[in-house]
C-alpha positions as CSV (number, residue, x, y, z in Angstrom):
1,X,-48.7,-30.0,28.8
2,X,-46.6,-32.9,27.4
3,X,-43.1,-33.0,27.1
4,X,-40.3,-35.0,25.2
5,X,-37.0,-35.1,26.5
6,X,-34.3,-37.2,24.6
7,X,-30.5,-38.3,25.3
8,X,-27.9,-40.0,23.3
9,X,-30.0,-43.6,24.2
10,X,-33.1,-43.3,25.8
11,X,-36.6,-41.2,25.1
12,X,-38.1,-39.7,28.4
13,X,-41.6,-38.5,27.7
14,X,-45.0,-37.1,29.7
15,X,-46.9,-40.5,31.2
16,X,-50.0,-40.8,29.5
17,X,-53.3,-43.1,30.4
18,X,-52.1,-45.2,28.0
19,X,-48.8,-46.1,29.8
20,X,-50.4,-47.6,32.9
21,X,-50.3,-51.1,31.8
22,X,-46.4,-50.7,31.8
23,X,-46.4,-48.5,35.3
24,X,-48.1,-51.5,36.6
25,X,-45.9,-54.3,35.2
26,X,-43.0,-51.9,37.2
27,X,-44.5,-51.4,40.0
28,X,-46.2,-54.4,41.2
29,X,-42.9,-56.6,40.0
30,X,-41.2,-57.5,43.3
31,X,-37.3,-57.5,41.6
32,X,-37.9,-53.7,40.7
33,X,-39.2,-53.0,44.3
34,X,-36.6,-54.8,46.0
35,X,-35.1,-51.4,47.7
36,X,-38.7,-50.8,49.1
37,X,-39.2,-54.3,50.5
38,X,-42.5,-54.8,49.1
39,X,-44.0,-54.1,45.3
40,X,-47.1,-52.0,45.2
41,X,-50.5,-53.7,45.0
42,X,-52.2,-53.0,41.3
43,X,-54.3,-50.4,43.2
44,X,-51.7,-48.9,45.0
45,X,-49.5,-48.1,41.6
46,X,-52.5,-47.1,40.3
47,X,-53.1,-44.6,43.0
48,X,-49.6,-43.5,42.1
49,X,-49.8,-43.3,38.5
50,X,-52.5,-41.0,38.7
51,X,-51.0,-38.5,41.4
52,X,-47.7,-38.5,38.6
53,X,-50.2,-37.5,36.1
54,X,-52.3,-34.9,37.6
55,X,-48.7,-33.5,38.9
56,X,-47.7,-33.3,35.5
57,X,-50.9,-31.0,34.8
58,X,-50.5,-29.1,37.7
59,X,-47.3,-28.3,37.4
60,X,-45.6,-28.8,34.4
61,X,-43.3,-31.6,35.6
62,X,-43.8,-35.3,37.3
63,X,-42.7,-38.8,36.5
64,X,-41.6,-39.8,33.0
65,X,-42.1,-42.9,30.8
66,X,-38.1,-43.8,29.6
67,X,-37.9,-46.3,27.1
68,X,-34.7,-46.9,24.8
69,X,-34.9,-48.7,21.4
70,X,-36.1,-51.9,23.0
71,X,-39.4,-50.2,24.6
72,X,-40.0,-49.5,28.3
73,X,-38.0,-49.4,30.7
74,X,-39.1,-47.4,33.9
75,X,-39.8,-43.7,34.7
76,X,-37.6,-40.9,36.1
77,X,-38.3,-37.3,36.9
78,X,-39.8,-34.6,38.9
79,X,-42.4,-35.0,41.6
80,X,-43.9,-32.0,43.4
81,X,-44.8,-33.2,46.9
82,X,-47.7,-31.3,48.4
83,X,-47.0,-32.5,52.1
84,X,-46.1,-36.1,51.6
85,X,-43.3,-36.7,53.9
86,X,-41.6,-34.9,57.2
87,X,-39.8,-32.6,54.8
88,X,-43.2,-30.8,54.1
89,X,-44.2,-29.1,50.1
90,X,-40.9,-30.0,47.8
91,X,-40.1,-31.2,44.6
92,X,-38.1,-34.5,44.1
93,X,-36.2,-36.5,41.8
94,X,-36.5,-39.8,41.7
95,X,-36.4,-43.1,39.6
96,X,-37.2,-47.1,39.1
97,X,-36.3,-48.7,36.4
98,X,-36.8,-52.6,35.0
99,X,-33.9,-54.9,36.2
100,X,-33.0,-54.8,32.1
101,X,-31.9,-51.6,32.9
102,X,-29.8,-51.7,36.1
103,X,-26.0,-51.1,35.5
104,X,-26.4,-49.6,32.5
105,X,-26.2,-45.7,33.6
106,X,-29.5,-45.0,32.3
107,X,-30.6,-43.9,35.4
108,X,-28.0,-40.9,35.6
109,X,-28.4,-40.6,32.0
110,X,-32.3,-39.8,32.7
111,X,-32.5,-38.0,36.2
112,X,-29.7,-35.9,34.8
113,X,-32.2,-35.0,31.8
114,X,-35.0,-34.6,33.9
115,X,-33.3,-32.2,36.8
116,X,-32.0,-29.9,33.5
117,X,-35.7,-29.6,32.2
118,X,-37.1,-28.9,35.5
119,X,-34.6,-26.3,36.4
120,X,-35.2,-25.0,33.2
121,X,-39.2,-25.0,32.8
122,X,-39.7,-24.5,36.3
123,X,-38.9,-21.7,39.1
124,X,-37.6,-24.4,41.4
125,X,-34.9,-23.3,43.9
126,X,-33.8,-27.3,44.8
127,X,-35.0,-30.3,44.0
128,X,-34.2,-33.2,46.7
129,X,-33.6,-37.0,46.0
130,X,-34.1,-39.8,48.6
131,X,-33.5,-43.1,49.2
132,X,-32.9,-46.0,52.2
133,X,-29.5,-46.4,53.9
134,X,-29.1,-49.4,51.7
135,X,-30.2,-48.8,48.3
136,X,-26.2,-48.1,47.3
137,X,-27.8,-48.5,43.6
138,X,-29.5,-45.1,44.1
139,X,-26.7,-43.1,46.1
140,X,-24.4,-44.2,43.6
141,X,-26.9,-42.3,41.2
142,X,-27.1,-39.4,43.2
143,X,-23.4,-39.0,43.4
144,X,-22.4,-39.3,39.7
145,X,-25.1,-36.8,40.0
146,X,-22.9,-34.8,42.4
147,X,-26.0,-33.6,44.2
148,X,-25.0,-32.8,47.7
149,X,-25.7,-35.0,50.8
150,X,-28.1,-33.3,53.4
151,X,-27.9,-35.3,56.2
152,X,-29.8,-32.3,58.2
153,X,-33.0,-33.5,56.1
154,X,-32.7,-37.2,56.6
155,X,-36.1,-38.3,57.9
156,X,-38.0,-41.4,58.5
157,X,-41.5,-42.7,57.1
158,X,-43.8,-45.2,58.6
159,X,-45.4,-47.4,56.7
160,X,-48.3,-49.9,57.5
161,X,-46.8,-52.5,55.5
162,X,-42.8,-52.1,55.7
163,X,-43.0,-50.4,58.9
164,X,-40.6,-47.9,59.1
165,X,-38.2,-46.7,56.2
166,X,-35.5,-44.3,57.0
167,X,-34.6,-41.3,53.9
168,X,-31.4,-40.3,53.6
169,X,-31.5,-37.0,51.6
170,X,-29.0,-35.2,48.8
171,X,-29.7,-31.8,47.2
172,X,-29.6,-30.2,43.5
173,X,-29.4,-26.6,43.6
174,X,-30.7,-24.8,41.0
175,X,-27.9,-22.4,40.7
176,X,-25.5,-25.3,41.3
177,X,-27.1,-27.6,38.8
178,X,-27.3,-24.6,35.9
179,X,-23.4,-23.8,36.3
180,X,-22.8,-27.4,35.9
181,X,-24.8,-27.5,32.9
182,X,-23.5,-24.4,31.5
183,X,-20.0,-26.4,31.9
184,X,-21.5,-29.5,29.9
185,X,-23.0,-31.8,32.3
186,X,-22.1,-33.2,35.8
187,X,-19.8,-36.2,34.9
């Protein structure tokens, strides 16, 4: 099931096979992984790239390529977690994007795209978004978002490499996010 999803500037499609080449360039470039203190090994992304695709397949929704008339630029969208973090099954938004693209607003411009589609093709009740007490770059995403801060659901992750990384956690409601749509977006 591929999708396309355009905006006034960028293209946000379905990740293909073809697009690892570019997922790796991403996610193995340390300036793009700054927030998560270490870039991904090529077989770590790898790993990655194919759990975004079979999520896709699965469900409908997952990770999308965003490019704008220059090409690539990162992905965005909607991952269905099975039981990957504290917060058991859920569905999250998320982004990382190339340095090119930072302070630009693409990143609202796409996860604003992406949560609209997902609430729309989906029967999702919330989607959740995440990130580290000091990734302000993200938060400040999630509030022009206006999703709602859950502190309730912050949580922490430990990871062999990074040790551990603590989640602060905002919510989109589907019945929020669908009035603000009906009302013409979430400025």
């Amino acid at each position: 099931m591929s999708k396309t999803l355009a905006t006034e500037r960028l293209t946000l499609r379905s990740l293909t096979p073809k697009d690892l080449p570019d997922f790796l360039g991403l996610m193995t470039n340390p300036q793009s992984m700054v927030d998560y203190g270490r870039p991904d090994s090529a077989d770590q992304a790898e790993a990655k790239f194919r759990r975004y695709l079979i999520c896709q397949a699965r469900h409908g929704i997952s990770r999308l390529h965003v490019s704008d008339a220059d090409g690539f630029l990162g992905y965005v969208g909607v991952f269905v977690h099975d039981n990957h973090t504290p917060l058991g099954p859920h569905a999250e938004i998320g982004w990382r994007l190339l340095p090119r693209a930072w302070g630009s607003g693409y990143a609202t411009e796409a996860a604003r795209a992406a949560l609209t589609d997902a609430f729309a093709t989906t029967d999702l009740a919330e989607v959740l978004a995440y990130t580290a007490p000091d990734n302000l770059r993200s938060q400040a995403v999630m509030e022009r978002l206006a999703l709602t801060r859950e502190p309730q659901r912050d949580f922490q992750l430990v990871d062999s490499d990074i040790g551990v990384w603590s989640c602060l956690v905002w919510l989109a409601h589907r019945r929020d996010w669908i009035n603000h749509d009906a009302l013409g977006g979430m400025e």
